[in-house]
C-alpha positions, -999 to +999 in steps of 0.1 A: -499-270-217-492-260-250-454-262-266-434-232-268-429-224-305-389-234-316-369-202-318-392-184-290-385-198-257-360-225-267-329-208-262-344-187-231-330-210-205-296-211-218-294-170-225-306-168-187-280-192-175-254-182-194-255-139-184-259-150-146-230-170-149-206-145-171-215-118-141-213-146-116-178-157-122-165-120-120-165-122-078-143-154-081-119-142-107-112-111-090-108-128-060-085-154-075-070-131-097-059-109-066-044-141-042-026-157-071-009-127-083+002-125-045+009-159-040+031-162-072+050-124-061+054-137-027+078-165-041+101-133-044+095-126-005+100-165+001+136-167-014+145-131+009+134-149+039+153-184+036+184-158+025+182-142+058+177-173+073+219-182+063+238-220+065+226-222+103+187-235+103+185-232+138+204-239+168+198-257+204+205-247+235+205-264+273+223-286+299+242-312+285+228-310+250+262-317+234+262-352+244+231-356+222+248-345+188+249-375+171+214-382+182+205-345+166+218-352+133+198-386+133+166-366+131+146-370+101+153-337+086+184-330+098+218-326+074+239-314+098+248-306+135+278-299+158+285-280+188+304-247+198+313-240+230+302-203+242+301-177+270+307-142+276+327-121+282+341-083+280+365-064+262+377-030+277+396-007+260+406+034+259+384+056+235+398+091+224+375+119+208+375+153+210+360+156+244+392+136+256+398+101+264+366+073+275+372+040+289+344+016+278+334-019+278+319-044+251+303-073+267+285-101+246+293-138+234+325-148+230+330-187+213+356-213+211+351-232+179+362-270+175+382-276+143+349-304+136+321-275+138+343-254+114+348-290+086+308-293+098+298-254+088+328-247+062+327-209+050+302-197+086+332-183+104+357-169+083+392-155+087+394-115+073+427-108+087+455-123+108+450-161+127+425-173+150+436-176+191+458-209+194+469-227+228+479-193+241+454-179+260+467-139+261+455-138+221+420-134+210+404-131+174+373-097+173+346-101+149+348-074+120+319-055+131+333-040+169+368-039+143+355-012+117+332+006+144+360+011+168+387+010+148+409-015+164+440-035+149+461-062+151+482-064+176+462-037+196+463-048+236+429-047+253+416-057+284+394-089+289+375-101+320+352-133+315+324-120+333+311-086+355+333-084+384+360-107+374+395-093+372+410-080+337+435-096+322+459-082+287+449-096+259+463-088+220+441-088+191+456-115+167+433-118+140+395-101+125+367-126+113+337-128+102+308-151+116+273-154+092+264-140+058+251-107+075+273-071+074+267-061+106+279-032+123+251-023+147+269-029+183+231-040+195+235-070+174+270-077+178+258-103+208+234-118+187+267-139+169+297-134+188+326-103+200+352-123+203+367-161+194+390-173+227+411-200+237+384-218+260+412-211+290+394-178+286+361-186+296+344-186+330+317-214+324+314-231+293+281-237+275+272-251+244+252-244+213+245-270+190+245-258+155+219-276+128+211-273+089+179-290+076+176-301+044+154-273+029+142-292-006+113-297+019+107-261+025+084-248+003+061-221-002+038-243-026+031-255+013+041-232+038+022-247+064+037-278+061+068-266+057+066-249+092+051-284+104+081-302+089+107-276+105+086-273+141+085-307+141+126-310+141+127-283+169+102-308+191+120-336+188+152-319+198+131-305+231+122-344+234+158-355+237+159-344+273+154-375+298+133-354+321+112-346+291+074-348+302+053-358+270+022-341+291+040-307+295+054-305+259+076-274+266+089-289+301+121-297+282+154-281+293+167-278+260+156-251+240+159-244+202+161-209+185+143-221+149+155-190+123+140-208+097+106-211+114+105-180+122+110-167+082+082-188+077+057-174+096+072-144+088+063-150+054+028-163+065+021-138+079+034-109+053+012-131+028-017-132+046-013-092+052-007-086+011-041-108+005-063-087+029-051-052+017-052-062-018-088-070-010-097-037+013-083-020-015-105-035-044-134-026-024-145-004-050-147-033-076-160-053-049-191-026-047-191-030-089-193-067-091-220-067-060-241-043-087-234-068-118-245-098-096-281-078-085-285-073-116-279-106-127-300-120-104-329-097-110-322-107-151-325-142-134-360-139-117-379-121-143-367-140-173-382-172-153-413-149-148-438-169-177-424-202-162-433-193-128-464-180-139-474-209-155-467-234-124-483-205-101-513-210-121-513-245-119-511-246-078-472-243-070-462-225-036-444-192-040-420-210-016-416-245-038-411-214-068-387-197-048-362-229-039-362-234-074-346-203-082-323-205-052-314-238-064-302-226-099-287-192-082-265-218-057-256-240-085-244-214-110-221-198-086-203-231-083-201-234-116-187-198-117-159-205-089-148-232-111-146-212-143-134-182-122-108-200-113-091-207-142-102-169-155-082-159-122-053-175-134-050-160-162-062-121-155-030-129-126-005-128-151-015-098-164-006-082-128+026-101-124+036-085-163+027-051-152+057-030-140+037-004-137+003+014-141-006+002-175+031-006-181+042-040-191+072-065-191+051-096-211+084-114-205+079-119-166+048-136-176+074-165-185+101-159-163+075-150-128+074-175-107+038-193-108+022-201-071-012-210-059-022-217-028-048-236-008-058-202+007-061-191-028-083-216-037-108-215-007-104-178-005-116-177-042-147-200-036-158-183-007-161-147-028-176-168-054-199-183-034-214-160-008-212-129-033-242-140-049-257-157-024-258-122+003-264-107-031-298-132-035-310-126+003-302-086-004-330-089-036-352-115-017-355-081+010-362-056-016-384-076-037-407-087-006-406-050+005-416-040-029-445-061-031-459-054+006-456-018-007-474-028-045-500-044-024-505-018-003-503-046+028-492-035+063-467-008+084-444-012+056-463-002+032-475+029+049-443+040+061-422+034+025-453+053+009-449+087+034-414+086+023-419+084-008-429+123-004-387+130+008-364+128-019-335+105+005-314+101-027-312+142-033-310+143+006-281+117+005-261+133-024-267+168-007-259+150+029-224+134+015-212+162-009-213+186+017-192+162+039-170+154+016-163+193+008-157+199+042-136+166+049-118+173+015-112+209+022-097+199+053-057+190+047-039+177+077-062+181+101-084+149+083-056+127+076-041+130+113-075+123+123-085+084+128-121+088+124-121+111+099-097+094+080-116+061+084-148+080+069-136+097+039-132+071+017-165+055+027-185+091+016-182+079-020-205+042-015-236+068-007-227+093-030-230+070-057-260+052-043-277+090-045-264+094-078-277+065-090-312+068-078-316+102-094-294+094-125-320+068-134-354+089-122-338+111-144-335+088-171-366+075-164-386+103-169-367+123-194-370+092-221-393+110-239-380+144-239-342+129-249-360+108-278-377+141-294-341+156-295-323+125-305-350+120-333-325+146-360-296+122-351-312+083-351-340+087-371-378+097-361-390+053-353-353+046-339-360+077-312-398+069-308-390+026-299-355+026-289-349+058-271-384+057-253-378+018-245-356+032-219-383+048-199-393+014-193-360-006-184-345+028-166-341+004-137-320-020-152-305+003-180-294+031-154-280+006-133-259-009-163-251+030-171-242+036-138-215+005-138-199+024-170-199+054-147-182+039-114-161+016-137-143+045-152-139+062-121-124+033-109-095+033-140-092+068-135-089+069-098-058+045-103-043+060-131-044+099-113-027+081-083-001+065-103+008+095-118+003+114-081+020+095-060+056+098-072+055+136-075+043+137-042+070+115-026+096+141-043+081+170-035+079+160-001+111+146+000+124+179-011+105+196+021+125+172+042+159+167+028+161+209+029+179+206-010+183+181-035+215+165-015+220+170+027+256+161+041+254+165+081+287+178+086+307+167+120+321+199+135+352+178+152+361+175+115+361+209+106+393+217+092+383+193+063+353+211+057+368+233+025+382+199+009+349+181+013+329+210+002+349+215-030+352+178-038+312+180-037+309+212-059+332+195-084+317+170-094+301+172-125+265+168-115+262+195-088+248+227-092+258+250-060+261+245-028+255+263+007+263+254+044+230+259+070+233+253+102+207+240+132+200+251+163+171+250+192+163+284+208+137+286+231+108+317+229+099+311+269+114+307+300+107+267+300+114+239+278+079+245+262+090+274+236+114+248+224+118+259+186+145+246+157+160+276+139+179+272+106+201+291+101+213+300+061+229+330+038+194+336+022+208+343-012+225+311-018+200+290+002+171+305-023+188+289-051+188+255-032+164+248-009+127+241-015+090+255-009+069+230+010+053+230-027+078+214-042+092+245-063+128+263-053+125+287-027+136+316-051+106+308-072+080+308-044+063+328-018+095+325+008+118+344-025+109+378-013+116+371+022+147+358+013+159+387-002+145+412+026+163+386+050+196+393+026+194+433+037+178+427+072+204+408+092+185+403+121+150+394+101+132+363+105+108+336+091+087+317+109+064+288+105+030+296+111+022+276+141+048+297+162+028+328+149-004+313+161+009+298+192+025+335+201+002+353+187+032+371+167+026+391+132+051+402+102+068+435+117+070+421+156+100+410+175+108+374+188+134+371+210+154+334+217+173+320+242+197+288+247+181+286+280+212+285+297+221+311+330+244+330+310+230+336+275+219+367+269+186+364+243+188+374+204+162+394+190+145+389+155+123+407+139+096+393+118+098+396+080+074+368+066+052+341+081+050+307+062+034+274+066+064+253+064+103+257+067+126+233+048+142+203+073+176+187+070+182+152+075+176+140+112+207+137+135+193+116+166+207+142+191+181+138+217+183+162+246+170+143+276+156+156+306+144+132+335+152+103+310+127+119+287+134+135+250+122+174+255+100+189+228+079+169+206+083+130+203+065+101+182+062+077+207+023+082+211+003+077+190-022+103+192+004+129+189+015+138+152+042+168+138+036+188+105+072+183+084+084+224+082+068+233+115+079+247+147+113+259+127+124+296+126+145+303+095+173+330+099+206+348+087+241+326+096+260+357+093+240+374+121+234+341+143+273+339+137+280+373+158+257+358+191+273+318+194+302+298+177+280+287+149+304+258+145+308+238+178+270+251+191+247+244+159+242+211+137+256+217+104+247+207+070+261+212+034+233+218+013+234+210-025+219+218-053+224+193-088+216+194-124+182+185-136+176+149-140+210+140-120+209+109-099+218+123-061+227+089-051+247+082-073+264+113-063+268+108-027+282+076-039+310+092-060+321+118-032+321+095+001+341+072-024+372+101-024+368+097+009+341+118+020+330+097+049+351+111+076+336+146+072+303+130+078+288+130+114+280+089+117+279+093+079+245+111+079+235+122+046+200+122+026+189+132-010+159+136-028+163+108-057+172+082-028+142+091-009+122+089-038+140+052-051+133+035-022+095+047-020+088+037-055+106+003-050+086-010-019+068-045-024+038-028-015+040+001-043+046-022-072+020-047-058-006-020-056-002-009-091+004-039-105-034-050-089-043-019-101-039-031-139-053-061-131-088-048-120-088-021-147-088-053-175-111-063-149-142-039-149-144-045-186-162-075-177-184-059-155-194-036-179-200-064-205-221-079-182-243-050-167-248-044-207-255-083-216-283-086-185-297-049-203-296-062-239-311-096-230-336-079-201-372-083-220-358-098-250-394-111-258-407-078-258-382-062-276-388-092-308-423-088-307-414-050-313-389-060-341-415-086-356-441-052-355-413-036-377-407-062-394-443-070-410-444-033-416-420-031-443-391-018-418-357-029-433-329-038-410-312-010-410-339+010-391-343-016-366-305-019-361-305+018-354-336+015-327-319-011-310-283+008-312-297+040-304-315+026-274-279+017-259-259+046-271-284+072-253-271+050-224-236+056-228-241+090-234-261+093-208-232+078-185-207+101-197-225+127-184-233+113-152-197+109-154-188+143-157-204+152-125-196+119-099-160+117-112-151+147-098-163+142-065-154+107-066-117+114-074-115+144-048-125+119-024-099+090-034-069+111-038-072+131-006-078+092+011-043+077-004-024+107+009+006+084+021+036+097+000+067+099+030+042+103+061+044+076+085+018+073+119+033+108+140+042+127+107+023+147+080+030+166+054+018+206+049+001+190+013-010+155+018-007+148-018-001+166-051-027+156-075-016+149-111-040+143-134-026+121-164-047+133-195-031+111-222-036+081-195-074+095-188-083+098-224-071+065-233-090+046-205-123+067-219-117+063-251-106+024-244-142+015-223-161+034-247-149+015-281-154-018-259-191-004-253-196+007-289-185-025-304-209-043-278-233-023-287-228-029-322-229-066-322-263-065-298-279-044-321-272-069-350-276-099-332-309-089-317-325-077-352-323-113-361-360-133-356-380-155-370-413-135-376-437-163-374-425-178-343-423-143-328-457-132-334-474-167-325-495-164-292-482-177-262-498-180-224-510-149-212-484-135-185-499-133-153-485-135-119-491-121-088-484-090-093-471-081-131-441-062-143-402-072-138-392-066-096 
């Protein structure tokens, strides 16, 4: 066989090699970009756990475990152990409200601590007030919790029995304390630690729990499965202290051990696992990017070993023999790539843990972050690596042998892809998918309280762009020639006749890598419109549920203080105005069915205050008209307009309510305006129960949901005023309005600190800004946009590479071209332009490929991550208010375009460089089995 001429094929090998692995080792970066930056932010989640977890590891429980102390503490692991002696016990007392005078009980755990457990576990029950219970047995010590909620004191007398049934017996409260790190003041968790400390004299029958610390240098998330190993493994030895312990039934023991520090770590395995998988799902659409890159990688791969193949074909090799060679290389290149993706992980994670935002960054955390990677990481990370291009190798293997039965015109296959060739699927597929994505778009709430539906939307985009593909480059394709006459003024008459018209050729290859520009932009911009969406909707649906910027639910047994409270609010410097609405349920039927919640407000001051479910002040919206008609019309009414569909009712009818009570006599309204939503105020819990079971509608199923603003009738307080005490019979609120820009926690903060909290009903109160904090400060917020960022830096690489595999695609052909040129006197500037304008007809070819798909595509993603404030059995009116960020949108375009024209650029250059000789001398003819590139 003859030599290949220096400077013609010697390189070949190594260009190959070295695009498939550049678009190879994008599937394991991603990948291990994505679990590093989790593993590394879940260090953060790690340190919250063990917090929780407090000075007490875990404890055991059981028959005679405190005789097995010292053998507890002689555990490998174990710091420190002692026992406390428990058991319960109730304290009843006399409780006055306004309805009159209530004798309850609070039964739970009550302890008897040794003065050794309290030297052993120093600072876990602490003295707040007054002494703990001596020899006398008439004295007791509460814990602070039952103190503040019930507002006992020392030296209060209460009644004590040790156990149901057993007589009471006068006990005085000596002295408050605290047990644990935790502030609790939940009376369902009060058992959880302890009610009371006793003399033991107290108690009924004595238990013990045997206290334990562990020393936690050996807890570690760099190995959180060995950690839980390490700390399970202290909790079954403890279990096989027992002497009836049977090593064949391993949880036969009768000692027991509650492990809290077990249990935060498989919490945090489990919220880490959770974080890695949704990160994933939500990179799909990268995922579907790098899949593209890696086809056409491998296709780059096949064809540029075409003259090789050829060769050996010729000389007798198998098409099988050919084909494990190229599986070979394909397998070994994507190891290579999981090793350098790796470390390319690693670093694109930092950019992630820097970001505090979309596109915002704090370069300091990349120092101060803490740095984790994990052996899930790590496999997680080879396995994407790995089987990407592999599935991506057996996907082209299918095509490729379909293609050729079809070339060959060889059996069914054949036949049948050849009639279809005469139905256009892709225009069928992008007609199919628009129109489903118009109607599932144009659907609102009744798409996102659908399962299905909402499991299918953000699929419809995949085949969209598969459609728009296909025809983008048939279009491209077969308008080569027509875009090269026009192009001819701008380039230059041979640049438009070589360059332009080369593209007719690659189309396949050079749409595709178009195509990648495309989805990669709308990829940037899909995160960067719901970066700027997301927050404004969270506030504008806050401001649909909160009823104003501030709520205070006001407790009508306080209402004397009401005028105080309400000008201490209006004082402050921050607030606006302010108006007090009241709540009530009236019922439109006979039964418990036409259960409705009416608000009742003074329309003129409410329209200053409350908001539109659109997120503007009700003055300023549809509902200000109404308002004022309401004003002059006493009796009017505004309803939501599922009670006019459900009664059939229009604007000029009357409604008539009820209290559903024997003696109420019903109110008439009459109908002024019908609206889709009517502002909420912050929920109260006050359930009304019949049979054990809440009337009206309830989340507890799951296919049941309930549109905020709905089922609500808004009306005058002056005229509800003349028909029931609008005090005593309504829930009250005190609605507030503040300055722009003021904080309305901070607020609340200031007020309930001049003692504001007694006005309060169980200190209910919401506001916008707090609302709005704590959505924007979830893990899962700043995680999402922080991998966000990530894969943005990200798809730059993809685009790089779908442009590499095009530039290098038929590189022999395109220097024989050059070496034409060349020997006919063309100077490098033409030949620089046919090459450049060859690539810049691609990009502005994408752009406007862009302008159509990006549109649908964004519709699509948007109207998917409609989460905002809705939870599983509540949705919003407006799912989501779409802001589109044009300085951010620019910049990405402007950003992935300069990337492309500077690659562009240096390909151009780089490619007008030959030797003329060696690219004109003759070479083996190419023949194969069937010609062209596959």
């Amino acid at each position: 066989m003859a030599a290949v001429p220096a400077g013609y094929e010697a390189f070949h090998s190594v260009r190959r090699k070295g695009v498939t692995l550049l678009c190879f080792l994008l599937a394991s970066a991603m990948a291990m970009g994505i679990t590093v930056y989790v593993d590394s932010y879940s260090v953060h989640e790690w340190d919250n756990n063990m917090a929780d977890v407090g000075p007490i590891a875990m404890f055991a429980e059981g028959e005679t475990i405190q005789n097995y102390v010292s053998s507890i503490q002689n555990i490998d692991g174990v710091t420190k152990a002692a026992a406390i002696q428990t058991s319960m016990g109730g304290i009843e007392y006399w409780y006055t409200d306004e309805w009159g005078s209530w004798q309850d009980l609070i039964f739970g755990d009550i302890i008897a601590p040794s003065q050794e457990f309290m030297d052993t576990f120093p600072g876990y029950i602490t003295l707040v007030d007054g002494a703990f219970p001596g020899a006398n047995s008439s004295q007791i010590a509460v814990i602070d919790g039952i103190v503040k909620y019930y507002g006992f004191n020392i030296g209060d007398v209460v009644n004590f029995t040790p156990y149901w049934g057993y007589d009471l017996q006068e006990v005085e409260i000596i002295g408050v304390y605290k047990q644990g790190d935790s502030e609790i003041s939940n009376q369902y968790y009060w058992s959880y630690d302890s009610i009371a400390i006793v003399n033991p004299d107290l108690m009924s029958e004595i238990n013990h729990r045997v206290f334990i610390d562990i020393d936690r240098s050996r807890v570690t998330p760099f190995n959180a499965g060995g950690s839980l190993a390490y700390v399970s493994g202290i909790g079954q030895a403890i279990r096989e202290l027992d002497p009836y312990y049977d090593p064949q039934y391993p949880w036969s023991s009768r000692y027991w051990v509650s492990n809290h520090i077990a249990d935060a770590i498989n919490q945090y395995m489990y919220w880490i696992q959770v974080a890695r998988m949704a990160q994933l799902f939500r990179s799909s659409g990268i995922i579907v990017l790098i899949v593209f890159v890696t086809f056409l990688a491998i296709r780059h791969n096949v064809n540029e070993r075409r003259y090789e193949s050829s060769v050996l074909y010729s000389r007798g090799a198998a098409t099988g023999d050919l084909d494990k060679i190229i599986n070979r290389e394909i397998f070994i290149l994507s190891i290579l790539s999981c090793i350098i993706g790796i470390f390319a992980g690693i670093g694109i994670s930092r950019v992630a843990i820097s970001s505090s935002g979309y596109f915002t960054f704090n370069f300091n955390l990349m120092i101060t972050e803490p740095f984790l990677i994990s052996i899930e990481s790590l496999i997680i990370s080879v396995l994407v690596g790995i089987i990407l291009p592999v599935m991506t190798l057996g996907g082209y293997r299918v095509i490729y042998s379909t293609k050729k039965s079809v070339d060959e015109n060889t059996g069914k296959i054949a036949k049948l892809v050849k009639g279809f060739n005469f139905i256009r699927w892709d225009l069928l597929v992008v007609l199919i998918s628009g129109l489903l994505l118009l109607a599932l778009a144009t659907g609102g709430t009744t798409v996102v309280s659908d399962p299905i539906l909402g499991l299918i939307l953000p699929i419809i985009p995949l085949p969209l762009f598969l459609g728009v593909a296909s025809l983008s480059i048939k279009l491209l394709r077969r308008g080569s020639t027509i875009i090269s006459k026009y192009m001819t003024k701008i380039v230059g008459p041979i640049s438009a006749s070589i360059g332009i018209r080369r593209i007719g050729k690659g189309a396949s290859s050079g749409g595709a890598a178009a195509m990648v520009l495309v989805l990669a932009i709308c990829l940037s911009w899909n995160s960067a419109l719901i970066d700027a969406s997301l927050p404004v909707t969270v506030e504008y649906q806050s401001r649909l549920s909160v009823g104003a910027d501030i709520s205070f639910a006001l407790d009508s047994s306080q209402y004397d203080l009401w005028n105080d409270f309400i000008s201490n609010v209006t004082d402050h410097g921050q607030v606006a105005s302010s108006t007090v609405v009241s709540e009530i349920d009236l019922y439109l039927t006979s039964g418990y069915e036409g259960r409705n919640t009416f608000l009742a407000v003074n329309p003129t001051e409410y329209s200053k205050i409350g908001y539109h479910y659109l997120g503007n002040r009700l003055n300023e919206s549809e509902m200000g008209g109404m308002l004022e008609s309401l004003s002059s019309i006493p009796d009017g009414a505004i309803i939501s307009s599922d009670i006019a569909n459900d009664f059939n009712l229009e604007v000029g009818d009357i409604m008539r309510a009820t209290q559903l009570s024997g003696d109420t006599i019903p109110i008439s309204f009459r109908i002024l305006g019908i609206v889709t939503s009517i502002p909420e105020m912050p929920a109260r819990d006050d359930w009304i129960y019949y049979d054990a079971i809440p009337i009206g509608p309830t989340p507890f199923y799951p296919s049941y949901y309930q549109i905020v603003g709905q089922q609500r009738v808004l009306v005058n307080r002056d005229f509800l005023s003349t028909h029931i005490n609008i005090v005593n019979e309504t829930d009250s609120f005190l609605c507030v309005s503040t300055v722009k820009g003021a904080n309305g926690t901070q607020i609340v903060r200031d007020v309930l600190n001049h003692g504001g909290m007694q006005v309060l009903w169980e200190g209910t109160w919401d506001s916008v800004t707090t609302r709005t904090g704590e959505y924007l400060s979830q893990v899962s917020y700043h995680m999402d946009r922080a991998v966000d960022t990530m894969l943005t830096v990200l798809t730059v690489g993809t685009i790089m590479g779908a442009f590499a595999v095009y530039a290098l695609e038929g590189v022999r052909e395109r220097r024989r071209e050059i070496a034409l040129l060349r020997s006919n006197g063309a100077d490098v500037g033409v030949i620089v332009r046919a090459q450049g304008a060859e690539m810049l007809v691609l990009m502005l070819f994408s752009i406007i490929v862009l302008l159509v798909y990006a549109p649908m595509y964004l519709t699509t993603s948007i109207a998917s991550s409609s989460t905002g404030m809705a939870s599983w059995y509540t949705i919003y009116p407006v799912p989501i208010f779409a802001v589109i960020p044009w300085s951010t949108i620019l910049s990405v375009l402007a950003f992935f375009i300069v990337s492309v024209v500077i690659f562009i650029g240096i390909v151009a250059v780089l490619g007008s460089r030959i030797n003329l000789a060696s690219t004109l001398n003759a070479t083996w003819a190419e023949a194969a089995p069937y010609g062209g590139d596959v």
